[in-house]
C-alpha positions in Angstrom: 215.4 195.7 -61.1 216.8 193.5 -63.8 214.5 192.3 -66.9 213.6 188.9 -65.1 212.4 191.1 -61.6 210.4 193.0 -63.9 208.7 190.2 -66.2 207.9 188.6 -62.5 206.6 191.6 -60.7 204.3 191.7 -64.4 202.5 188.3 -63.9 202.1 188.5 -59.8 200.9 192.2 -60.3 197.4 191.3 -61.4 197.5 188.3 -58.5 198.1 191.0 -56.5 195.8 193.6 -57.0 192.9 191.2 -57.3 190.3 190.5 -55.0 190.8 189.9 -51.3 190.2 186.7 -49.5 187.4 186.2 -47.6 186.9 183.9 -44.8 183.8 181.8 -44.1 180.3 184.0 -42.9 180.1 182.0 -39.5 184.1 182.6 -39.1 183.3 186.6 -39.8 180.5 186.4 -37.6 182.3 185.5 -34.9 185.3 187.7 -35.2 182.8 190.2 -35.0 181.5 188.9 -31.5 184.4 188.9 -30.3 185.5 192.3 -31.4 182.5 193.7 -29.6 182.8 191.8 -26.9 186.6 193.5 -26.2 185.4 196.7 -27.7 182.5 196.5 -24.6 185.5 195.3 -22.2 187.9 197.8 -22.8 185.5 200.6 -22.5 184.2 199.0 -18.9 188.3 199.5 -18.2 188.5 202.6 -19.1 185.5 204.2 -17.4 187.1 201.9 -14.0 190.3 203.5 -14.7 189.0 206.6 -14.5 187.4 206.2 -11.6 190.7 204.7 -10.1 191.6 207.9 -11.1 189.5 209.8 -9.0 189.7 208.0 -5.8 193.7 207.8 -6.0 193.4 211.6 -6.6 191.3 211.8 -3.4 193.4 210.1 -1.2 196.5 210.9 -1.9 196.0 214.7 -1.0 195.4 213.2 2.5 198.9 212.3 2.9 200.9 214.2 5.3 203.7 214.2 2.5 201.5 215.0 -0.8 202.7 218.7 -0.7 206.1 217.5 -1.1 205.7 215.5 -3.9 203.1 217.8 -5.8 205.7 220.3 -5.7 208.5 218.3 -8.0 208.5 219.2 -11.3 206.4 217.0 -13.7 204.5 215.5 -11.0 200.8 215.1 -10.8 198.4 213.2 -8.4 198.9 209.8 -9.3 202.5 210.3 -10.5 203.9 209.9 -7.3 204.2 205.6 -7.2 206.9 206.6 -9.7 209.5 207.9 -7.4 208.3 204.8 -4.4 208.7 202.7 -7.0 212.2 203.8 -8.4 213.3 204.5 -4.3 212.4 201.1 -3.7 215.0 199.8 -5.9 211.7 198.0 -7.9 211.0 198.1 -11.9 207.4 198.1 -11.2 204.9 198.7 -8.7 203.9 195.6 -7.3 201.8 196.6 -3.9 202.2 199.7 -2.8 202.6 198.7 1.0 205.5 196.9 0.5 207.4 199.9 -1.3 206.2 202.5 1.5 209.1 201.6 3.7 212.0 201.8 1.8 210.7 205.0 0.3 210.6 206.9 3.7 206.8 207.4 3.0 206.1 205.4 5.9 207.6 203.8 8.8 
């Protein structure tokens, strides 16, 4: 850094290293609400996506083909859209139905 960089970085240091900004208490306040209102959201999700989970887990040993894929490597019980999905020539699951077909999974 030349001698000007360095007599500039020595007058914004202090500006620097001062004191935050704060914002307004009502503003804060309701950052806050909506912070736990998300927090409260995300952890309904999670306990639904767990119980997703569960059912997909239950079902999907009913299929007459679930031996076949449970016994690739790497697969587990809900791992199996994966290959429907990439057989069906789709980058994401959309419905399942629809990708059943082209997958051989169903006829």
């Amino acid at each position: 850094m030349d001698e000007a960089g360095k007599v500039l970085a020595k007058r914004r240091l202090p500006a620097l290293c001062g004191g935050q900004l704060g914002q307004p208490a009502a503003l804060t306040a309701a950052y806050a609400a909506a912070v736990r209102s998300l927090i409260a959201v995300f952890t309904k999700l999670n306990e639904q996506v767990k119980t997703l989970e569960e059912q997909v887990r239950e079902h999907f040993g009913r299929h007459p083909d679930a031996e076949i894929y449970r016994s690739q490597p790497g697969m587990g019980a809900i791992a199996p859209t994966s290959p429907i999905t990439r057989a069906s020539g789709k980058k994401k699951v959309v419905a399942a139905r629809g990708n059943l077909p082209q997958s051989g999974v169903a006829a």
